[in-house]
C-alpha positions as CSV (number, residue, x, y, z in Angstrom):
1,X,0.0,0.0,0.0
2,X,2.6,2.8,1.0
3,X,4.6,1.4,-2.2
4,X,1.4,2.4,-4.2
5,X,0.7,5.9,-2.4
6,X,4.3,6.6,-3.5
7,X,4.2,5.8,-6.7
8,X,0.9,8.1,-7.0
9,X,2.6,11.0,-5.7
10,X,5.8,11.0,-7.6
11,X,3.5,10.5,-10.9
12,X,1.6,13.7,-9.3
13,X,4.8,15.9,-8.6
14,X,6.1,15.1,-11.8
15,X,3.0,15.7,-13.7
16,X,2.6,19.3,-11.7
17,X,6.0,20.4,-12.8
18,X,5.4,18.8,-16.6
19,X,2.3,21.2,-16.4
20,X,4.1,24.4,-15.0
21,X,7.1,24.3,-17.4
22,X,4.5,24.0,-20.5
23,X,2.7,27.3,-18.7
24,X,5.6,29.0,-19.3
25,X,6.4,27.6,-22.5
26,X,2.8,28.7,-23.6
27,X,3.1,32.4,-22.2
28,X,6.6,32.5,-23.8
29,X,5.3,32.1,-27.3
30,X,2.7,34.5,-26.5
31,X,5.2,37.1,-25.6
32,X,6.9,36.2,-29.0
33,X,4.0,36.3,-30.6
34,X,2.8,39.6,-29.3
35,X,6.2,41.5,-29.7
36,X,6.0,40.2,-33.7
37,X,2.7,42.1,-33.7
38,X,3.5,45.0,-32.4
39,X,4.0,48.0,-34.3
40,X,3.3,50.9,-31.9
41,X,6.4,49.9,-28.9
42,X,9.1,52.5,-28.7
43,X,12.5,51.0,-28.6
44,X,13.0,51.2,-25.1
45,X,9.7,49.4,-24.2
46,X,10.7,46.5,-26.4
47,X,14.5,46.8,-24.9
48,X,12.4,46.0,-21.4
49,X,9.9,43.2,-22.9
50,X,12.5,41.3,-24.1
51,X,14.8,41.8,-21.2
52,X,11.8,40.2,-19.3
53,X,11.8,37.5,-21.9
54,X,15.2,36.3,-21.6
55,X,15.3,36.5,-17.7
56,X,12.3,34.4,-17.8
57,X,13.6,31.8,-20.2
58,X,16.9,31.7,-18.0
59,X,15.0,31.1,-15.1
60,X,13.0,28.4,-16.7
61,X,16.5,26.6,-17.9
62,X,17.2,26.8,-14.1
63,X,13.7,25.2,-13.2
64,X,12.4,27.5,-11.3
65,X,8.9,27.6,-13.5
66,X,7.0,29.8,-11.1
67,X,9.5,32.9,-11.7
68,X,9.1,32.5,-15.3
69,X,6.0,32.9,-15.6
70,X,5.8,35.9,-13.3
71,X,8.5,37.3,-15.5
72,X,6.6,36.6,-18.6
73,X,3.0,38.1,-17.6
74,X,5.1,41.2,-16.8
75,X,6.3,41.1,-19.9
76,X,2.2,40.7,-21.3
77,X,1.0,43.5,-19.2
78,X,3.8,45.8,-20.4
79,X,2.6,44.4,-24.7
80,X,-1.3,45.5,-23.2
C-alpha cells in the first residue's frame, strides 16, 4: 500500500511540474507572438519586454517555472 501511495505521488509531482514548465512555455510564445505584432512599442519598451523575456527563459532553464512565468506576464501587461 505505502509502495502504491508513492508511486501516485511521484507520478503527481512530476505531472505538476510537466504542467508548470508548459505554462511558461505557452506564455513564452505569447510574448513572442505579441512582440511580432506589435507596431506601436518605442524601442525602449521593447528593450524591457525582451529583457523580461530572456530572464524568464533563464529562469526556466534553471527550473524554477513559477519565476518565469511571473516574469513573462510582466512582460504581457507591459505588450497590453
Amino acid at each position: 500500500m505505502k509502495k502504491v501511495l508513492a508511486l501516485m505521488l511521484s507520478c503527481f509531482l512530476f505531472t505538476s511540474a510537466a504542467l508548470a514548465a508548459g505554462n511558461a512555455t505557452q506564455l513564452m510564445k505569447q510574448v513572442d507572438q505579441k512582440i511580432s505584432e506589435s507596431k506601436q512599442l518605442s524601442a525602449e519598451e521593447l528593450k524591457d519586454i525582451k529583457s523580461l523575456r530572456v530572464q524568464a527563459e533563464d529562469a526556466l532553464k534553471n527550473g524554477d517555472e513559477e519565476e518565469s512565468e511571473k516574469l513573462l506576464k510582466e512582460a504581457l501587461n507591459l505588450l497590453g
